[in-house]
Structures are given as structure tokens and as C-alpha cells.
C-alpha distance (Angstrom), angle and dihedral (degrees) to the residues before:
residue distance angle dihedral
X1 . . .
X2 3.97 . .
X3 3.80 122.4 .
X4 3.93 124.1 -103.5
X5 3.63 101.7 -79.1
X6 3.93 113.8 -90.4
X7 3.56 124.6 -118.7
X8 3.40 98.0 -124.1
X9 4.24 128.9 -141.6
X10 3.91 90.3 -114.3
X11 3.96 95.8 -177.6
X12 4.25 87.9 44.0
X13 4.06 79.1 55.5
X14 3.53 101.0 39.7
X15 4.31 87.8 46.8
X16 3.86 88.9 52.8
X17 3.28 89.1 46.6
X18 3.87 98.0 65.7
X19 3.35 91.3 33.4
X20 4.10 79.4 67.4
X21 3.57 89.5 49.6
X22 3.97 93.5 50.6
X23 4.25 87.4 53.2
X24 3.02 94.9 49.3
X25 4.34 91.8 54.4
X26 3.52 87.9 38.7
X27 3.83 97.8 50.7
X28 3.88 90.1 41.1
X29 3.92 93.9 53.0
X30 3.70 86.7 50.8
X31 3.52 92.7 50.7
X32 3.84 89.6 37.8
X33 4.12 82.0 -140.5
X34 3.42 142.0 71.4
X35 3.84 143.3 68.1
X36 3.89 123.7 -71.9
X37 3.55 96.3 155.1
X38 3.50 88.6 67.6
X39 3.74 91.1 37.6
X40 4.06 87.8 54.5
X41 3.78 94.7 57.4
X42 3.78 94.5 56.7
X43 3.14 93.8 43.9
X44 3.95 104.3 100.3
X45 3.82 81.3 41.6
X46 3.97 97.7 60.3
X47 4.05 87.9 40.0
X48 4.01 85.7 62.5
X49 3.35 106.3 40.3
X50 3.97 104.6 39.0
X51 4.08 86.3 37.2
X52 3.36 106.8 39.0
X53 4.13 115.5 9.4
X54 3.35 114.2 25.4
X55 4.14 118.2 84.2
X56 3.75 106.9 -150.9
X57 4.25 135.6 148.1
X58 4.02 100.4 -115.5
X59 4.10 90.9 -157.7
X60 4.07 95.8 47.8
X61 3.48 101.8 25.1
X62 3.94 97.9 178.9
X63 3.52 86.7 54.6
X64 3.81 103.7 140.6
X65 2.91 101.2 -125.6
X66 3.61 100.9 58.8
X67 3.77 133.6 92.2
X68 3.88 117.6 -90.4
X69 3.26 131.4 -130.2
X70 3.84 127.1 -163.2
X71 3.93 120.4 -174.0
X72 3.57 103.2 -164.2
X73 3.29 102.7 -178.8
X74 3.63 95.8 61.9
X75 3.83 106.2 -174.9
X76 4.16 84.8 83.8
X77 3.70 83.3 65.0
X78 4.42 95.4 121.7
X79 3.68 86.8 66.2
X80 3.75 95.4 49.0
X81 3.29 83.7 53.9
X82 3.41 92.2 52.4
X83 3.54 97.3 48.2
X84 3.74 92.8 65.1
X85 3.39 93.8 45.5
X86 3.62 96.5 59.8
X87 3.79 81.7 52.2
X88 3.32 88.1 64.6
X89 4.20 105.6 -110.8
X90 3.64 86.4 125.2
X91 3.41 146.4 5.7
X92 3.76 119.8 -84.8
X93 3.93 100.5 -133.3
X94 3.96 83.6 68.9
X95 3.47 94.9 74.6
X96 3.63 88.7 69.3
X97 4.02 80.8 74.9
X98 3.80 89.7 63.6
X99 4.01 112.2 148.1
X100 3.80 87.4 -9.4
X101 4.58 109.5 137.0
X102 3.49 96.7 -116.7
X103 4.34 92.1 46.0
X104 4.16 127.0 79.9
X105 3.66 83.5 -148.3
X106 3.81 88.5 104.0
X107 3.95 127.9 -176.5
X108 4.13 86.3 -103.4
X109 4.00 126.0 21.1
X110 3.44 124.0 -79.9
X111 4.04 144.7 168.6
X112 4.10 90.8 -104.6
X113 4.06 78.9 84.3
X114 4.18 111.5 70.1
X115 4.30 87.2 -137.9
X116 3.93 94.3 50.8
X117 3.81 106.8 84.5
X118 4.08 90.3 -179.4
X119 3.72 140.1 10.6
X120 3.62 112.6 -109.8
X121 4.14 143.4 169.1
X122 3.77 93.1 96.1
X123 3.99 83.7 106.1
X124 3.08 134.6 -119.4
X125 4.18 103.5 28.7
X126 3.80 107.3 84.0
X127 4.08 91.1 83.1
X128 3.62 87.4 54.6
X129 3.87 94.6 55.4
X130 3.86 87.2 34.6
X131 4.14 85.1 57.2
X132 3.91 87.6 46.8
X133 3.98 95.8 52.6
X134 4.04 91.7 50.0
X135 3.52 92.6 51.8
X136 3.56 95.4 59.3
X137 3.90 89.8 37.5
X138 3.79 84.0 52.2
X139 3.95 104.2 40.4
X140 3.28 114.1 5.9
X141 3.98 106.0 37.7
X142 3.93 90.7 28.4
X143 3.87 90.8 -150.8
X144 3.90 139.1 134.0
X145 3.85 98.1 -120.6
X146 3.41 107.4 120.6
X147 3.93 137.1 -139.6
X148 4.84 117.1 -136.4
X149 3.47 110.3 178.5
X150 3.86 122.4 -172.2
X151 3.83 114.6 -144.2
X152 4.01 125.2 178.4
X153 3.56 122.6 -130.7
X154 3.73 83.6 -122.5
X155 3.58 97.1 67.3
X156 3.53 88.1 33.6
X157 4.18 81.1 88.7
X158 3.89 88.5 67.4
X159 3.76 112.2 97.1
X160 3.61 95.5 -143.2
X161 4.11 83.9 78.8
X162 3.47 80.1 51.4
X163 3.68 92.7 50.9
X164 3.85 92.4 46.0
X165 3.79 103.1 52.4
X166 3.51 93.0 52.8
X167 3.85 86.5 53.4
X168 3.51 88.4 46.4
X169 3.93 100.8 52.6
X170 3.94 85.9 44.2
X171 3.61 98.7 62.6
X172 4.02 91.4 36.8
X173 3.87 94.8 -122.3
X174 3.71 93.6 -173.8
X175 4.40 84.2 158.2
X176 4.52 81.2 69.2
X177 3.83 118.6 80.3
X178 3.72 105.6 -179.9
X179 3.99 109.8 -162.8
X180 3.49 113.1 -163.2
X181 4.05 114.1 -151.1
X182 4.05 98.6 -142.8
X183 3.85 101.7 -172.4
X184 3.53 98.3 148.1
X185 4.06 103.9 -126.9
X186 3.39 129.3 88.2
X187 4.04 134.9 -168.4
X188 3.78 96.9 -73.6
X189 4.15 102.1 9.6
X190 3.79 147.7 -27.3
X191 3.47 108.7 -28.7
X192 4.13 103.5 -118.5
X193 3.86 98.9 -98.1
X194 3.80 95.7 30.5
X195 3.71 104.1 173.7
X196 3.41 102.3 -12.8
X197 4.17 96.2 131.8
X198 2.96 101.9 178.2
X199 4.14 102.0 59.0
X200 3.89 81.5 47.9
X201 4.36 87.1 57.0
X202 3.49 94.9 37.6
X203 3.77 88.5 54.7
X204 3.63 96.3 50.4
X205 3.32 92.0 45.9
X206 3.60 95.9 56.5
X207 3.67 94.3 50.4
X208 3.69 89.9 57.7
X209 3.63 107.8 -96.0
X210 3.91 133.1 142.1
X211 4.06 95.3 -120.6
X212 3.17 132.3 -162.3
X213 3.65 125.4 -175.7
X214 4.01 118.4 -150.5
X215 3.79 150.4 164.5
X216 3.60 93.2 -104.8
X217 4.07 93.5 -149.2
X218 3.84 90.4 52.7
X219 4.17 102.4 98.1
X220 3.96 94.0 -175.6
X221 3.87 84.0 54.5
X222 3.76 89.8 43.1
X223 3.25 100.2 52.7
X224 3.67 89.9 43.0
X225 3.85 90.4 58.1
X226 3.84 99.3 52.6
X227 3.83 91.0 53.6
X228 3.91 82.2 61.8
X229 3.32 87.7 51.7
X230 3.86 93.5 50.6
X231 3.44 92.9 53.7
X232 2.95 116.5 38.1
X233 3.74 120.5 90.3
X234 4.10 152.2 -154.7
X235 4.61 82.8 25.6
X236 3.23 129.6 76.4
X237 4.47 112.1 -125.6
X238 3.51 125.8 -112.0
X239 3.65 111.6 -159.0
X240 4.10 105.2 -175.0
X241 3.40 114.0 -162.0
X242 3.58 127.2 -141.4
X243 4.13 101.6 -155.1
X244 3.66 144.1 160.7
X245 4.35 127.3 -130.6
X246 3.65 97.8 -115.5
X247 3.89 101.2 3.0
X248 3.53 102.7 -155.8
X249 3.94 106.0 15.2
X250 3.38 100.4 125.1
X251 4.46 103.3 -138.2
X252 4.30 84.7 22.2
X253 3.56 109.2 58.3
X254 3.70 113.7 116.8
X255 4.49 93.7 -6.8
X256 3.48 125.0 132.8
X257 3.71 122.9 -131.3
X258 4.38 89.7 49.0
X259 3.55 89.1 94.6
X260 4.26 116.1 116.9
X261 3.73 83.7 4.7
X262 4.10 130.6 136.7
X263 4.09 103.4 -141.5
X264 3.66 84.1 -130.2
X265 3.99 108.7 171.9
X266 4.10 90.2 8.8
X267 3.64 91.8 60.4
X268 3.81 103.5 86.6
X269 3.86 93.1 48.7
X270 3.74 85.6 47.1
X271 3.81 95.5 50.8
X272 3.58 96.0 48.5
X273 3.82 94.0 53.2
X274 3.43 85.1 48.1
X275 3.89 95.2 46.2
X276 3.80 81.4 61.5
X277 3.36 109.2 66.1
X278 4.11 98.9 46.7
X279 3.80 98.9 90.2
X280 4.14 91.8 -165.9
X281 3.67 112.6 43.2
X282 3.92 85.2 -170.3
X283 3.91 90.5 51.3
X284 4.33 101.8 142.1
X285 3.98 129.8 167.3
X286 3.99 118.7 -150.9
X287 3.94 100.3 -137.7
X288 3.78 111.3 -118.4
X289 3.89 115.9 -105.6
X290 4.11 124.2 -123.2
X291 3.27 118.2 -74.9
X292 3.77 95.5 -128.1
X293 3.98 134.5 -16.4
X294 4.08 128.0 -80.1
X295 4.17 108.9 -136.5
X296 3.87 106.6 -119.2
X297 3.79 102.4 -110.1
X298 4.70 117.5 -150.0
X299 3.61 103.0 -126.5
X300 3.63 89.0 166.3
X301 4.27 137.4 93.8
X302 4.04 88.9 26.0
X303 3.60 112.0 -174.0
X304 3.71 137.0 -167.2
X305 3.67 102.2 -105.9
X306 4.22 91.2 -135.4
X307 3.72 124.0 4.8
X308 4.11 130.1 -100.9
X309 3.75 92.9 -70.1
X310 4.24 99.2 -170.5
X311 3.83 126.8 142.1
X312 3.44 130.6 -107.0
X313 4.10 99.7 -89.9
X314 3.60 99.3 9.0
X315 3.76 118.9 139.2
X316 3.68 126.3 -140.8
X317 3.48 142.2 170.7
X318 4.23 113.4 -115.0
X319 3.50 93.1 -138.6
X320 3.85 85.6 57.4
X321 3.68 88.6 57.9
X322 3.56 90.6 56.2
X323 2.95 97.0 61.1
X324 3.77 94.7 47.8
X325 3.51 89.4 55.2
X326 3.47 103.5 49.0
X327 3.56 82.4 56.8
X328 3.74 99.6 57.0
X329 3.70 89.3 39.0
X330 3.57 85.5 56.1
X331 3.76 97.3 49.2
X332 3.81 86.1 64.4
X333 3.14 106.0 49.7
X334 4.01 134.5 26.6
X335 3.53 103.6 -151.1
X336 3.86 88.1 63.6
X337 4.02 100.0 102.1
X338 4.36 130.1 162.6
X339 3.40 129.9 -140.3
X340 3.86 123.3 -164.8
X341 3.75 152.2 160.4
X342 3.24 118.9 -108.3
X343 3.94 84.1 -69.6
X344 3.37 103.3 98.9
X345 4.03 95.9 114.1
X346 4.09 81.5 59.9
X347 3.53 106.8 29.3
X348 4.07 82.3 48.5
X349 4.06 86.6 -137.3
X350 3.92 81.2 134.2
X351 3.60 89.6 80.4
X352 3.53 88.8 73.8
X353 3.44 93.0 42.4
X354 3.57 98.8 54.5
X355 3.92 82.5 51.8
X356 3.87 105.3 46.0
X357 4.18 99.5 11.2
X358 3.85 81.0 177.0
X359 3.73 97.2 58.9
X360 3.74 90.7 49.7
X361 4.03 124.2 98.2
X362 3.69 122.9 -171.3
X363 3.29 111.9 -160.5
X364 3.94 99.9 -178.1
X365 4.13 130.1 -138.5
X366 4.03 89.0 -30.3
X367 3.17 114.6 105.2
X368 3.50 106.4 170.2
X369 4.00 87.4 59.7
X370 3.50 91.0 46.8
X371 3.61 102.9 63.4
X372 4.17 81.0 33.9
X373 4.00 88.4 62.8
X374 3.63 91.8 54.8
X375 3.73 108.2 47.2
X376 4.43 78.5 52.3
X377 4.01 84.6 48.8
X378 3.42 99.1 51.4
X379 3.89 98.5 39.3
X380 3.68 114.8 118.0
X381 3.79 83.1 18.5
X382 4.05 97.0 -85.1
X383 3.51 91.5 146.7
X384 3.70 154.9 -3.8
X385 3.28 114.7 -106.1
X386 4.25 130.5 -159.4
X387 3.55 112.5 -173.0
X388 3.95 116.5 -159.7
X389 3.48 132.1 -165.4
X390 4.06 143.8 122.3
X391 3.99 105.9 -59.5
X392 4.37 81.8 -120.5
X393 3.53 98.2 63.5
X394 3.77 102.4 50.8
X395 4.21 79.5 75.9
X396 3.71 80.7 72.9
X397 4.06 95.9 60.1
X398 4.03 89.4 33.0
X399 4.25 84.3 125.5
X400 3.78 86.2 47.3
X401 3.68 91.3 57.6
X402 3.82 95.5 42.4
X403 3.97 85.4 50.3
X404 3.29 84.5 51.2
X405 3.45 102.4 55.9
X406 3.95 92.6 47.3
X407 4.12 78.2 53.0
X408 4.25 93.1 63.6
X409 3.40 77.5 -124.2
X410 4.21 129.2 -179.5
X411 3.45 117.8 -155.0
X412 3.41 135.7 122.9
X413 3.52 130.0 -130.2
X414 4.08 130.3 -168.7
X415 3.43 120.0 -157.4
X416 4.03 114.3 -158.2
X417 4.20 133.1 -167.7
X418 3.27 98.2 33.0
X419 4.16 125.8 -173.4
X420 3.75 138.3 -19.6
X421 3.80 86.4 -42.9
X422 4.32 96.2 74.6
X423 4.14 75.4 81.8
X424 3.97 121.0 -160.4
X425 3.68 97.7 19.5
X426 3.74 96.6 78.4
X427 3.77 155.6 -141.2
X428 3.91 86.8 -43.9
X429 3.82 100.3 61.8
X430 3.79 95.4 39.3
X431 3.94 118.7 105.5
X432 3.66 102.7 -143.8
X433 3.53 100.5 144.8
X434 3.60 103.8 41.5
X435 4.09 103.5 101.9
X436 3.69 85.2 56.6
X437 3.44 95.3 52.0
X438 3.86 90.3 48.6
X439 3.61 108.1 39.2
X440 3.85 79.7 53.8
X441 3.47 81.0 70.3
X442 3.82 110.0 99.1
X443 4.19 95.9 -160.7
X444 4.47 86.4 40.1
X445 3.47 118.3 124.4
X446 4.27 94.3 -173.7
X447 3.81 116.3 -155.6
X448 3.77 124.1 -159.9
X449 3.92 108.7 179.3
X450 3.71 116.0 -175.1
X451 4.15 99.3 -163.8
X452 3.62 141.9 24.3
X453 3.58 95.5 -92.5
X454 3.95 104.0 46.4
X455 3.99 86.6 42.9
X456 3.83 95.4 47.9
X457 3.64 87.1 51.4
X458 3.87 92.7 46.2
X459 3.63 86.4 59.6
X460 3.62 95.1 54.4
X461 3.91 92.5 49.4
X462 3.54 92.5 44.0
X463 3.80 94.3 56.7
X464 4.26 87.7 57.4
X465 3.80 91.6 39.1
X466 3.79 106.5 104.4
X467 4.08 114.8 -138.4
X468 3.78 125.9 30.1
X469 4.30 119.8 -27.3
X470 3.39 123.5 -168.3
X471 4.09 122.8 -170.4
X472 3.58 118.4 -163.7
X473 3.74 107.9 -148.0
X474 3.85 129.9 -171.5
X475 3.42 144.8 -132.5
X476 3.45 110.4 -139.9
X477 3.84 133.2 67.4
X478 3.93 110.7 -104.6
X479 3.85 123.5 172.6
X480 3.55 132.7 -108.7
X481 4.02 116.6 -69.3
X482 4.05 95.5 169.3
X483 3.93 125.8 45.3
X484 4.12 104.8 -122.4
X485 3.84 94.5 -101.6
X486 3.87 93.2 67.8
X487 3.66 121.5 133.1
X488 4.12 121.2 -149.8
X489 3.71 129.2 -174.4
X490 3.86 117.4 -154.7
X491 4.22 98.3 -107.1
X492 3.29 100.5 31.9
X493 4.13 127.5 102.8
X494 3.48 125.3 -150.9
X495 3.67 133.7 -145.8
X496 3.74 127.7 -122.2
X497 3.82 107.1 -178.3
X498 3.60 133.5 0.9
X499 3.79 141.9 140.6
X500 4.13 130.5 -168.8
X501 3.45 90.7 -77.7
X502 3.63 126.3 45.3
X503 3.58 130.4 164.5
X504 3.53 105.8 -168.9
X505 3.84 140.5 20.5
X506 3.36 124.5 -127.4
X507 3.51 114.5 -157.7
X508 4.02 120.1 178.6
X509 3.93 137.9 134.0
X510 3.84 132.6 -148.8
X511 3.22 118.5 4.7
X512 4.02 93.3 -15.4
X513 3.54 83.4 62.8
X514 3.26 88.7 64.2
X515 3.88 95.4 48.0
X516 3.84 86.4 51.7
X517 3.72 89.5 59.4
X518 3.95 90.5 50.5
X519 3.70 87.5 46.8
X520 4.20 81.3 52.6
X521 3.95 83.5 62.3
X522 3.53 94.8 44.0
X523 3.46 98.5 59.6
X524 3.11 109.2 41.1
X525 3.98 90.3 85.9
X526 3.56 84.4 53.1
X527 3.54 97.9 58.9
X528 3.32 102.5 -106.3
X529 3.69 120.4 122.2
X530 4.06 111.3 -159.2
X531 3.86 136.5 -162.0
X532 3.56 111.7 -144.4
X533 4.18 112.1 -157.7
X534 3.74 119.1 -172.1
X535 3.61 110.7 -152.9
X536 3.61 102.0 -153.7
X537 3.68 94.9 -171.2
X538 3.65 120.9 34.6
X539 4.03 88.9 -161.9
X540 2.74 116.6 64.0
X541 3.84 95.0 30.0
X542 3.68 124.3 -150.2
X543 4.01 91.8 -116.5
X544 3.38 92.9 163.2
X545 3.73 91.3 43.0
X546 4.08 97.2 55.1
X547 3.54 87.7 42.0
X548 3.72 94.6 60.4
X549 3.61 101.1 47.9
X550 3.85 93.7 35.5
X551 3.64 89.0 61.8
X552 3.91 89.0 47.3
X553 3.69 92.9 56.2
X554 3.94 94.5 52.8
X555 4.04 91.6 -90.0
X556 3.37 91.5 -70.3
X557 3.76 123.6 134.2
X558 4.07 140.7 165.4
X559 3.37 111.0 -163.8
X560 4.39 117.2 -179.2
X561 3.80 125.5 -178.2
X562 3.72 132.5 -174.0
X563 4.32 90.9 -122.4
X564 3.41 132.5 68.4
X565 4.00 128.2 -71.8
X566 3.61 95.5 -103.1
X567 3.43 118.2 83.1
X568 3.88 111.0 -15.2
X569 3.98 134.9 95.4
X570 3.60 94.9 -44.4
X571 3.44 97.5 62.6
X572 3.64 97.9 37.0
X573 4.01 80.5 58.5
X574 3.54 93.8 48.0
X575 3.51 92.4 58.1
X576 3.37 104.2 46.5
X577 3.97 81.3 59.1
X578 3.41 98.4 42.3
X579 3.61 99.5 107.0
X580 3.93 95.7 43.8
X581 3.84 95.5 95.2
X582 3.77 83.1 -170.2
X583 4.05 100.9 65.1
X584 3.71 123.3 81.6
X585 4.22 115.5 -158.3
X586 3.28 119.6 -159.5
X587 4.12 112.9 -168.6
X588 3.72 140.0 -155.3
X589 3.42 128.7 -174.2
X590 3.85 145.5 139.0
X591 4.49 98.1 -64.5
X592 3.85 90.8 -177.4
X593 3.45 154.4 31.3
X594 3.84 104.7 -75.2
X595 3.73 131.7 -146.7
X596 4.29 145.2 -153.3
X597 3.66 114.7 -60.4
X598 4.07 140.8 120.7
X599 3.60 103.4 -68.4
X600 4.05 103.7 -117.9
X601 4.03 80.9 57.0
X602 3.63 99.0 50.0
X603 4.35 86.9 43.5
X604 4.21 80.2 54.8
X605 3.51 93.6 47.6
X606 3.05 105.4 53.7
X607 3.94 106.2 42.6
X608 4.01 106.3 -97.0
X609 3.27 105.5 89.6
X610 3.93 126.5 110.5
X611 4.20 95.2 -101.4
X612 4.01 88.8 51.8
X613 4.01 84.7 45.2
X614 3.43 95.9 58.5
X615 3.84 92.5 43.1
X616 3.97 87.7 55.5
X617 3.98 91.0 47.1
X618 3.93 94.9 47.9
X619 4.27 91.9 42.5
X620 4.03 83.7 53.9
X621 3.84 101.7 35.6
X622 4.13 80.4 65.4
X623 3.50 95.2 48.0
């Protein structure tokens, strides 16, 4: 139960909070960059909720037990910074280092810094994440820490917001304030609804929030509003914000064209006005400690709890034996949890779900939110987190995944009906650009498992791989390529078929893989002996691997994917080989937009099937 509320020491708050807004000019003019106006008109807000609400351990500040605090709209990061130095987590005279080379006080948040859980200021995403940590607070972690997230009514135009309150009201994440900074300007202009309050109130209200509407440079109203939030229960709070652009810069307040601007020659006049209304220049706040300890959860050494158990010639779908595995990984360990949406009956995350119902969290048709829920889930590693959906619509949350990366981030993400060969239901459903978009990735590790057995143990690797994992799962059922005591290491290829001497390599994944090894049977009457390689991951790629058995097949290889040219295995192959002047690639892949059709028809169509394998092999064999 929360305390009685606490009168608070409004003009202790109100002199920390200007002594914000004068580190945030000072650390701005140093850096001759940044954004104190936007700084100034939280200010009041970070002076109440770091001094006077929040419950947090200054020296370990991703202690898990303590409060979190998201700052979605990242561009205010110097007076975050600030904030937690006036804590006392550092000293104050390093915020003169603010976006300076050799400094982790960057222009926007990020993990370099102990108290920043995620990088944010690509707008829009730090509700998401927010939405993610109170869920696990809430349901998984069962404990009173609670999650404030600061969101500008700039990025308040983004419909992930949109996408994340309604999450948020579903699941009844009364542990979330969200405090919405309403100062009326944006980057270029007025932001649409400016101060119009009310529309802002209404809104939350109508999403299913508690809301409260409030001058947001009031502290005795402030403080007033997160108690609400505290106490109230089964909604998540709304606290909206009525603020100015540069609250107290005399000339600035409330003017366009201020915004991403150093004060520069204003600043001293600025200063000293400000200097004059703190009445204790030595005004400090001790943060309030946790209310009670988090357990330390093992998310570490996960196993599957049986091994791939499949019969010689039995066909199965890979995205089947996801799901199996997440399952078994599950069973072992209860910090394994999926997230998906509404695919679950295709993605086969449901088996886990009908397992562990509790560890399950569906996240609906937003997928932007979705993979936002999971980076908060796994933050302070609280969980594990596999995130399921069709391969196509993970384009959607491509900036979540890039924020994620900047975050150091481990989740997991499994990317369903991929390529020409879903069949009937069209160019819309089919992932054909999703290896590009992950091997883009810098922190990616990219699976591509081409049977039950490689892909259940891809899941299990993936879920002690550190950083971002994707798995590329397929529709159809293909047979068996591996017997179910395999072993795979992430990096390393394997080979299919071979004899002593091969002429050509065939290099495929997924179901192409298994078109390659038709193509193997093909030409063999031909002539023609071929190597087929499985990559099993396409990043890292077995360099050395390809290399090898390139060279043994006269440096010829044929590699075919089910995605387009640009950006998938092929050209990962082609430039691991690129500096071999003795190898010769020949690639197929998807070169258009497909359409419906039976899957073998579409693979025939469109230049990756076995037939237009064997053509490539015998047209480079005579080269």
C-alpha cells in the first residue's frame, strides 16, 4: 500500500528545479548544441519526480528494484542528465562534457550512462518500452516499483503512442504514469493542438486512462498529481502537462525558432534572472529508497527441456518448430516469455501459451508496440523475450529495432511466412526484405534454419545470444536434413552433400536449401557433382567456411534465396568472396514483386527453384 501523501518542500523543488534549467544552458553553451528550451519546460516535472516521487538507488541505478524512468522524448536529455547529477550519481562539473567525443553524455540518452535503461529521441518509442517495463513490474516481477515516462506533445502525433496507450489501458498498468510535456511548439512550428488541454484529456480519457490535467510548472500541483497516480489502481495515469518552451527565459518563453538551439549570448541574462528566483542555492533532495527488494532472477545457460525428437522422413514446417521450442525452452526456465500479434495460430507462439498462459503477451495488430514492449521487458534483464510475427511486418517496427540496437538490447524476434513460397496469400504477406533489414543490424545475429532440428536449436542459442536475434521461419513443410542429436554453433555452415570432387557449390537456406539439394540429384546425371552448404546463420557468415569449399569446387558457387537480390544471403556470400579473384557467384533470388499462387509455382516463377538451379550450375560449370 502507498504511504500518506508527503507534504512536500515546494520552494526546495521549485529551487532544484531551476537549478535544472541553468545545467541544462550551461551544458548546452559548452557544447554549443542542444535543446534547453525543451529542457526548461520539464523542468518542474524532473524536480518532482526525481526529488520527491520517484523511489530509486542513486549508486546502482538499474537496480531492480528501483523506479524507472523513461524520457521519451530524448532531445531533453542535458537535463536528465542533470537531474541525476543533482542526485548525486555524478559530479555536476561533468556535464560541462555534454555531447563532447570522449563523454557518454550524448546529444540523446543512451545505455553508455548506468541510469539510462534505453536510447531514445527517435520519437515516438519510449512509451512502448515504458509499457514493456510495467508489465513485467506488474505480472511478471509482482513488485511496487513503478514505471514515469515523459512524452512530448510533438511525438504525441506518432501513432505508436497511440498504439501504446491502448496497450497500456488493456492490461490495467496502474505501476505506468505517462506525463505528457504539452508546451505547445514543436521543431519547425506549433505542434497541431498546441494548448488545447482539453482535446489532450479527452483523449486520454477515452483510451482508458486516469487523467489528470495540470499546470505543468506548478510543483504543489505536481506533486499532488503523482500521488493520484500512486494510488490509484486497475488504470494506468495520465498526467498532462500544461508547459512553456523555455519556462523562465526571459525574451524565449513560448517563441518559435528556439528549438535545438544553445542560448549562446542570451544565456548570462537568462541565468541571472534565473539565479533570482532560487531562494537556497544549496537547496538538495535525498532520493527516496525502494520500497522493498526484487529477487535476482538466472536468465542465463537456457536449455531445451528435451531434444528435437522428429522421425526419420517426417516433414515439418520451421515455424512449427519454433514454436515447439519456445515451449521447451520455456519449460526450463520462467523468465522465458513471447510476445506476438495476433499471429500466434501462425507464428505457433501459442504453444507456449497454451503451456505458460501467464508468460504470454499479446500485443495485438501493432507492431511497432510490440517489439517496443519487449526491449522494456527485457531491460535490466527481467526476462527473455521471443517476439513472433509474419517476417513482412517487422518492416513496420524497423526504427524500433534500430532503437533497439543503440539500447544494447536482448530480445528476440521471429519472423514467420517468409518469400514467394507462403503461396496464395500474396506479395503482401511475403517477407522478402527482411535479411536486409536485419543484417543491417549492427548488434543482429540472423538465423535461417532449414528443419525442425537446426531451427529448434537456433531458438535455444538465440535465447543465450546477447544483442538482437532474428529467426527466419518458413511456411512450408520440408523434411529432415539433420538427425535430432546435431550440434550447431552460430557462424558456422554445414554441409549437406558432397563427394571428392565437386564442381559447383550450392549454397541456399530454408526451403531453397532444400531445392539446392534436389538440384544435387538432378545433376548428378548430368555430370555435375554439387556441394550443398547450409548457412545456418546468415550473420555471422561462415566466411571461412564458403571459402573453403568454394575453392574445392573450382570457385564456383550458385547460391538462391527466397528474398529479393538486394540485401539478403546472396550478397552476404558475395562479399565474403569478394576478394577471391578466383570464385565466380552466380545468384538467384526473388527480381520482382511477386504474386498469389501454389507455392512450388511461385518458387518456378520466379527463378529459385531446383530446375532454374541446375540451369545456373551447368551455365557456370562451363565457364
Amino acid at each position: 500500500m502507498p504511504e500518506a501523501f508527503r507534504t512536500p518542500d515546494v520552494q526546495a523543488l521549485r529551487d532544484l528545479a531551476n537549478k535544472l534549467r541553468i545545467h541544462s544552458i550551461t551544458s548546452t553553451d559548452a557544447a554549443k548544441s542542444g535543446h534547453p528550451t525543451s529542457c526548461a519546460s520539464i523542468a518542474d516535472i524532473m524536480s518532482v519526480l526525481f526529488y520527491n516521487t520517484m523511489r530509486y538507488n542513486v549508486a546502482t541505478p538499474r537496480d531492480a528494484s528501483s523506479d524507472r524512468f523513461i524520457l521519451s522524448k530524448g532531445h531533453a536529455a542535458p537535463i536528465l542528465y542533470a537531474a541525476w547529477a543533482e542526485a548525486g550519481n555524478f559530479s555536476v562539473s561533468l556535464l560541462q562534457n555534454l555531447r563532447k567525443i570522449d563523454s557518454d553524455l550524448e546529444g540523446h540518452p543512451t545505455p553508455r550512462l548506468p541510469f539510462i535503461d534505453v536510447g531514445t529521441g527517435s520519437l515516438g518509442q519510449g512509451l512502448a518500452v515504458a509499457c514493456g517495463m510495467a508489465y513485467v513490474g506488474k505480472y511478471f516481477d509482482k513488485a511496487p516499483y513503478r514505471v514515469y515516462c515523459v512524452v512530448g506533445d510533438g511525438e504525441a502525433a506518432e501513432g505508436s503512442i497511440w498504439e501504446s496507450l491502448h496497450f497500456a489501458s488493456h492490461y490495467k498498468l496502474d505501476n505506468l504514469c505517462v506525463i505528457f510535456d504539452v508546451n505547445r511548439l514543436g521543431q519547425s512550428e506549433p505542434t497541431s493542438l498546441q494548448h488545447q488541454m482539453m482535446v489532450y484529456h479527452q483523449r486520454m480519457e477515452a483510451f482508458g486512462l486516469h487523467t489528470l490535467t495540470v499546470d505543468g510548472h506548478d510543483v504543489e500541483e505536481l506533486c499532488k498529481a503523482f500521488y493520484s497516480a500512486e494510488t490509484t489502481k486497475n488504470k494506468p495515469t495520465a498526467v498532462v502537462c500544461k508547459t512553456y518552451k523555455g519556462k523562465g527565459f526571459p525574451n524565449i518563453e513560448d517563441l518559435e525558432n528556439w528549438h535545438g538551439k544553445a542560448l549562446g549570448g542570451e544565456s548570462q541574462k537568462v541565468i541571472e534572472f534565473i539565479q533570482k528566483q532560487i531562494k537556497n542555492p544549496k537547496a538538495s533532495s535525498a532520493a527516496l529508497k525502494p520500497i522493498s527488494l526484487v529477487p535476482d532472477v538466472s536468465i542465463s545457460n537456457i536449455k531445451l527441456s528435451a531434444p528435437p525428437q522428429y522421425k526419420e522422413g517426417e516433414q515439418i514446417a520451421t515455424r512449427l518448430s519454433y514454436g515447439l521450442a519456445l515451449k521447451k525452452i520455456a519449460d526450463s526456465n520462467q523468465r522465458v516469455i513471447a510476445l506476438d500479434g495476433d499471429t500466434k495460430n501462425s507464428t505457433f507462439s501459442d504453444k507456449l501459451r497454451a503451456a505458460y498462459p501467464d508468460r504470454y503477451i499479446e500485443c495485438f495488430i501493432a507492431e511497432q508496440n510490440l517489439v517496443g514492449v519487449a526491449i522494456g521487458a527485457a531491460c535490466r534483464d527481467r526476462t527473455v523475450a521471443f517476439v513472433s510475427t509474419f517476417a513482412a511486418f517487422f518492416t513496420r517496427a524497423f526504427d524500433q529495432i534500430r532503437m533497439g540496437a543503440i539500447s544494447q538490447t536482448n530480445i528476440n524476434l521471429a519472423g514467420s511466412h517468409c518469400g514467394v513460397s507462403i503461396g496464395e496469400d500474396g506479395p503482401s504477406q511475403m517477407g522478402l526484405e527482411d535479411l536486409a533489414l536485419f543484417r543491417s543490424v549492427p548488434t543482429a545475429t540472423v538465423f535461417y534454419p532449414s528443419d525442425g532440428v537446426s531451427c529448434e536449436r537456433a531458438v535455444e542459442m538465440a535465447a543465450n545470444t546477447k544483442g538482437i536475434c532474428y529467426i527466419r521461419t518458413s511456411r512450408p513443410n520440408t523434411s529432415m536434413l539433420y538427425p535430432n542429436n546435431e550440434t550447431f554453433q552460430i557462424g558456422v555452415s554445414k554441409v549437406i552433400k558432397e563427394s571428392v570432387s565437386d564442381h559447383v557449390l550450392l549454397i541456399g537456406a530454408g526451403v531453397t536449401l532444400h531445392e539446392a539439394v534436389t538440384a544435387y540429384g538432378l545433376l548428378k546425371p548430368l555430370g555435375i557433382n554439387a556441394r550443398v552448404l547450409d548457412p545456418f546463420t546468415i550473420k555471422p557468415l561462415d566466411v571461412n567456411g564458403i571459402l573453403k569449399h568454394a575453392n574445392a569446387c573450382g570457385g564456383r558457387i550458385v547460391v538462391v534465396e527466397d528474398h529479393y537480390y538486394a540485401g539478403g544471403l546472396g550478397e552476404a556470400v558475395m562479399s565474403a568472396v569478394a576478394l577471391d579473384r578466383n570464385i565466380v557467384v552466380k545468384h538467384l533470388a526473388v527480381g520482382e514483386i511477386p504474386r498469389s499462387g501454389p507455392p512450388t509455382v511461385l518458387l518456378d516463377m520466379f527463378g529459385i527453384s531446383a530446375k532454374h538451379i541446375v540451369n545456373a550450375a551447368q551455365a557456370i560449370v562451363k565457364v
